[in-house]
N, C-alpha and C positions, 0 to 999 in steps of 0.2 A: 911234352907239355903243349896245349893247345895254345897256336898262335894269337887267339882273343882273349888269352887269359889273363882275370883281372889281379891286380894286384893289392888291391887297394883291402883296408880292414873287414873281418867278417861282420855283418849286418842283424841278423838274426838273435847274436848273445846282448847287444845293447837293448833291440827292441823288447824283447823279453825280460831282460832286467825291470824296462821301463813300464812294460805291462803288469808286473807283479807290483811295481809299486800303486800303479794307478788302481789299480783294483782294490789295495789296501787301503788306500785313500778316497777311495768309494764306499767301502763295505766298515774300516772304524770309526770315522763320525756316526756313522747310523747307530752303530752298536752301544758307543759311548751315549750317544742322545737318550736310547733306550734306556739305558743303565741309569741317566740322571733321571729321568722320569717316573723311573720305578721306585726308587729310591727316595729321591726330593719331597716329590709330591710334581706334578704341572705347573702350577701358578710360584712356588717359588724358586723351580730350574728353568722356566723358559725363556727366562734370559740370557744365562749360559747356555742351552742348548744350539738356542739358535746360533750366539755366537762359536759355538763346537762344529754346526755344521754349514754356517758359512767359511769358516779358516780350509776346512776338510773340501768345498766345493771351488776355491779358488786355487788349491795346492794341485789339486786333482786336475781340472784346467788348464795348470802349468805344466805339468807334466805330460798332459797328453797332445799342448802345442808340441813340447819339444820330440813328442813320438811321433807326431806329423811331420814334423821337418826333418825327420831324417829316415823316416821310411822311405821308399822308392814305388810303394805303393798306395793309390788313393786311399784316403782315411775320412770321404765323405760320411758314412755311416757310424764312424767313431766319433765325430763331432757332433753327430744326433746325437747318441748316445752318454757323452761328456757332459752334453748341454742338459739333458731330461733325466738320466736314470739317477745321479746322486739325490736331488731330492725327494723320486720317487724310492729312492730308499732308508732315506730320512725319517719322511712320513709316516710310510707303511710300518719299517722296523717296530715301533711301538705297539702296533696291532700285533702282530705275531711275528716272531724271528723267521720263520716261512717266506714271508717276503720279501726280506733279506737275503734268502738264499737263492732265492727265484732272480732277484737283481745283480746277484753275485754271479752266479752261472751266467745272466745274460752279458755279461761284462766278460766273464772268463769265454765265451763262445767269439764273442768280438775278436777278442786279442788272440785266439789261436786260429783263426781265420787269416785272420794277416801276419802270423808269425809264420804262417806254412808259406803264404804268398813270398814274402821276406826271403824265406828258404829257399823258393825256386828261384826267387833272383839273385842270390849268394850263389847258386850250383850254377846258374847260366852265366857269370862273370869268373866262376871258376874255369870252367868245364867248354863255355864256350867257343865255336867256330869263326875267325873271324870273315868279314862279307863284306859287300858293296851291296846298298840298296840304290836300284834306279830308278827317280819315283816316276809312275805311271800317273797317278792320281790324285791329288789331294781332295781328301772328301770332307764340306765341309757340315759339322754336324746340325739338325733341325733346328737344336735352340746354339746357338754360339755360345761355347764353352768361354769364358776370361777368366785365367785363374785368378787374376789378380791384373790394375791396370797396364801392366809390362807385357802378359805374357798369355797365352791362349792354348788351349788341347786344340789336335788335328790330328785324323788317323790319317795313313798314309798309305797305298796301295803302291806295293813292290815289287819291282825285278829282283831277285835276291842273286846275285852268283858270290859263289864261295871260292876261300881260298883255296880249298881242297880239290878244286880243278870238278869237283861235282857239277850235274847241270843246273843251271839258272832255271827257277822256279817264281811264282808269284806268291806275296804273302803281305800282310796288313800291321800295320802295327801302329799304337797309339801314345804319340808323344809330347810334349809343354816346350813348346818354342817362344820365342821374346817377338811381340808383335812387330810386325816388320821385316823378320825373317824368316817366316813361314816357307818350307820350302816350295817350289815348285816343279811341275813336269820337266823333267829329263833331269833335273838336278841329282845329286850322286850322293849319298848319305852312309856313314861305316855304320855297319852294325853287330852284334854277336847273334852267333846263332845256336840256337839249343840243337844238340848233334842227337836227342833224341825226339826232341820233337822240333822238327825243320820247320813249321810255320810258327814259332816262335822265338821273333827275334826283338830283340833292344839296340835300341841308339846308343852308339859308343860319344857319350857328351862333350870331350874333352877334344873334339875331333871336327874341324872345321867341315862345314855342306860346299860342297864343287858343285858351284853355277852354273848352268847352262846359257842363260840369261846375260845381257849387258849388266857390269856390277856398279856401282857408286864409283869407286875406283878405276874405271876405265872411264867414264863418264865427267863431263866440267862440273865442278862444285854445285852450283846452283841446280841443275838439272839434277844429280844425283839427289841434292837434298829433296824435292819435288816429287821424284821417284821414291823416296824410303816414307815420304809423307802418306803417297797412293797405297803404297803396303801396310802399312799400319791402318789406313783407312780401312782396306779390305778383308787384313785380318782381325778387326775389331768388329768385321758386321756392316759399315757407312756404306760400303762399295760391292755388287754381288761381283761374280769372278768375269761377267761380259765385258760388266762395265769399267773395271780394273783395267783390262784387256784391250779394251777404246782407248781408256785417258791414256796406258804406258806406250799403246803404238803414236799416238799422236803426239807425243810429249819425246817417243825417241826421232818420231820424225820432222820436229822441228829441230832436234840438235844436229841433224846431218846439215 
């Protein structure tokens, strides 16, 4: 069994559960809408309709938060999709079920798109190599990623060596760190590494980053607080990497 092998639940049979449902809850408000309108008449179901498919655009919504937060993969374009395609199936439905199916597929194209993704990160915490990344580089991207005000994307330009005594290779990879703890050059990061394809690896999360840097805790309270301030600055954007690099030398060299 491979020493980076994860143990933790399969990933793939929830997301899929949770895609069939969204999709259901995409595709029967519309149908049911249709249904009342053909039937009704317009002017005495569009009351219920509407109310049919706003319950149908709020469930669907929920659902597809909770398929975001527990994927391991970005769900930017599923949240397009979440947000625009129910009531463009809504609407359309009643013109011709055609368009319903065209929104159906484009939902069902989504969710098998990131259910393969899903799969390759199920087989790489099976299957995976474990590693040391040494990071070379933090790059930081055009627009500033913030996923959220805690926590920021950063790819990571790596020294990869492995445990299998293989040679140490360079290789990239793109991670969601808590502002303020972005790593930095020389700093040491665990990773798995996919044993068939070597430049693809993940951060092992559960697994603390070895510093190269002066830490908070080696550091007097006040100065480290100071210090974790300048990082959060820098990895929010307020500070480019020079100028980080001025304030922490001048700031480590008043504590001597």
């Amino acid at each position: 069994m491979p020493d980076g092998v994860y143990r933790g639940p399969v990933m793939w049979r929830t997301i899929a559960t949770l895609s069939a449902l969204w999709c259901v809850l995409i595709v029967l408000p519309a149908l049911i809408g249709s249904h009342m309108l053909d039937h009704v008449g317009s002017a005495a179901a569009s009351g219920r309709v509407i109310g049919v498919w706003l319950v149908g655009y709020v469930a669907q919504f929920v659902v597809f938060l909770v398929i975001s937060r527990r994927s391991p993969r970005p769900t930017m374009l599923g949240w397009f999709i979440s947000s625009i395609v129910p009531w463009a199936a809504d609407w359309t439905a009643p013109l011709s079920l055609w368009w319903l199916v065209l929104w159906a597929a484009v939902v069902a194209a989504y969710a098998a798109r990131l259910l393969a993704g899903v799969s390759e990160v199920d087989r790489l915490r099976r299957d995976g190599i474990r590693g040391t990344g040494v990071v070379l580089e933090v790059i930081r991207p055009v627009f500033n990623v913030v996923v959220n005000k805690d926590a920021g994307r950063r790819m990571l330009r790596l020294s990869i060596q492995r445990s299998d005594g293989a040679p140490s290779y360079e290789a990239r990879l793109t991670g969601t760190f808590t502002l303020g703890e972005v790593p930095e050059s020389e700093d040491r990061v665990a990773v798995r590494i996919d044993p068939e394809r070597p430049d693809h690896v993940e951060l092992i999360e559960d697994e603390p980053i070895l510093r190269a840097a002066p830490q908070p805790e080696d550091l007097e309270p006040e100065v480290a607080g100071r210090l974790h301030t300048l990082k959060t600055m820098r990895d929010r954007g307020d500070l480019t990497d020079a100028e980080f690099a001025t304030a922490r030398e001048r700031l480590l060299s008043d504590d001597l």
